[in-house]
N, C-alpha and C positions, 0 to 999 in steps of 0.2 A: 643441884648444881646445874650450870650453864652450859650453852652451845656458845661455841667463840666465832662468829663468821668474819673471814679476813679478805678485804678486795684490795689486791694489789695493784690495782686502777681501775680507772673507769674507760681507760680505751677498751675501744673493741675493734676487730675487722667484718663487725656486721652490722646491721639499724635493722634491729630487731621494733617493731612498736608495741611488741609486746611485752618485753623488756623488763624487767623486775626495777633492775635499776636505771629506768627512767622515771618510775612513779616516785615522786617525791615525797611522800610518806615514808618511802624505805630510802633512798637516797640520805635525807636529812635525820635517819634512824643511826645512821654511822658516827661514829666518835671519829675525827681526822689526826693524825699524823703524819710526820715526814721522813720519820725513821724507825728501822727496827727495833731501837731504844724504849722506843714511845710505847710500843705493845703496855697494855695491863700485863698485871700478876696472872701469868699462863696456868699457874698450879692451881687457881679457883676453878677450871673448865674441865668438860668433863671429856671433850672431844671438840676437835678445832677442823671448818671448814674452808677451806683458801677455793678464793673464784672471783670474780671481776664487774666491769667488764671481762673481757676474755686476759685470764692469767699465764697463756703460752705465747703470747706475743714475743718473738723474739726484743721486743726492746724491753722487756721486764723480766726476762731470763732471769740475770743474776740474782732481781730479788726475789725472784720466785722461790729460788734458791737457799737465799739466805735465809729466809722465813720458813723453809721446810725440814730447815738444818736445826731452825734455832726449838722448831716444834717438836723433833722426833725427839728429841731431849725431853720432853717431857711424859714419855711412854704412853702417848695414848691414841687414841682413836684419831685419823687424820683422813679428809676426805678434799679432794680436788673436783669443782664444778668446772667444765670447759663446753666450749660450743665442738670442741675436738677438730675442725679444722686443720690447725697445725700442729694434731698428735700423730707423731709416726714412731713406729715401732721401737728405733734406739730411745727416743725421748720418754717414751711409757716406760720403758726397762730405767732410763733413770729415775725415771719420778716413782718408781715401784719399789727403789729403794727407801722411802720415805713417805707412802702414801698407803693409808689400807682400802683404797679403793678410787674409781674415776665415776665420777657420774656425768655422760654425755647429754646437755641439753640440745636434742636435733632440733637446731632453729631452721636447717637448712635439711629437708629430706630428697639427700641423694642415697642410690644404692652404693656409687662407689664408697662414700663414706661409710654405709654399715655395715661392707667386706672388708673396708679396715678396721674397723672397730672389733669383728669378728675375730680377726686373727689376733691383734691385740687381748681382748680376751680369752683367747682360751691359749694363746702362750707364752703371756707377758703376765698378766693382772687381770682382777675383779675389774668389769664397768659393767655400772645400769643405766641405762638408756631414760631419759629425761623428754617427754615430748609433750607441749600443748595440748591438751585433751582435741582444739579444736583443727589440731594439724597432724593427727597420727591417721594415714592410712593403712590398713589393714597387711598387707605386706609386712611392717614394720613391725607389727605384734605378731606374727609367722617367723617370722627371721628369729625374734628374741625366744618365741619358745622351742624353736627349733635349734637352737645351738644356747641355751641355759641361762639368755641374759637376762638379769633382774627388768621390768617395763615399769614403769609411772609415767600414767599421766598425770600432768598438773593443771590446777586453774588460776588463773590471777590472783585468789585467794589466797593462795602458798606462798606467797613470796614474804608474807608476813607471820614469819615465826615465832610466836612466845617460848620466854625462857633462853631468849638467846643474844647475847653480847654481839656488836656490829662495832668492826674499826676496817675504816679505807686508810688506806698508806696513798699520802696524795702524790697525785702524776706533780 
């Protein structure tokens, strides 16, 4: 059985050039849609991944929503990818009712970000920290083993996952 990865756009509020979804290999990997309708048969997956561009935009709220509504429905494994920017604390508490986990790609290595991400995990939800292999400074893997957070680093090579279903919900 299959991983479901869902982009509920392709905005982002960054220009990442390292960017998964700039490489058009994975890009042009997506089945497109314009509604939640559209989804495939969710009960062939074994666990469904929603992420973007960045999926906390506030102009893609609602459907972030509706799609994590229409997901939990199907009791399973459900993971949200964000660059965490515009995750704060009430928003983790609601998407926590619907997600078994956030994995944070720091496209951006600020501290202030990963004392919220901190406190976010350990009173809100699971996040694991998601960094470049070629942008993690040392700091960063201190912090995660010093307060329990899962680390990966990733290489461009990652972005291309076998065994796994890809649908963008178009902007």
């Amino acid at each position: 059985m299959k991983q479901c990865r869902i982009a509920i756009t392709t905005k982002c509020n960054m220009t990442c050039s390292y960017c998964c979804m700039k490489q058009d290999k994975i890009l042009n990997s997506f089945k497109k849609i314009q509604k939640l309708e559209q989804l495939p048969e969710l009960n062939q997956y074994v666990s469904f991944a929603v992420t973007g561009g960045e999926p906390l935009l506030p102009c893609v709220e609602g459907r972030l929503f509706a799609l994590l509504t229409a997901l939990k429905q199907q009791q399973k494994p459900i993971y949200l990818y964000t660059n965490g920017l515009n995750l704060t604390p009430p928003l983790a508490a609601d998407i926590g009712k619907y997600v078994d986990g956030i994995n944070i790609g720091l496209h951006k290595i600020d501290i202030d970000l990963m004392y919220k991400l901190i406190r976010i995990h350990k009173e809100i939800l699971p996040i694991r920290v998601l960094v470049w292999e070629k942008l993690c400074p040392p700091y960063i893997e201190e912090l995660c083993n010093e307060h329990g957070i899962a680390l990966r680093k990733w290489k461009m090579d990652d972005c291309d996952i076998e065994n796994e279903d890809r649908v963008l919900w178009e902007d």
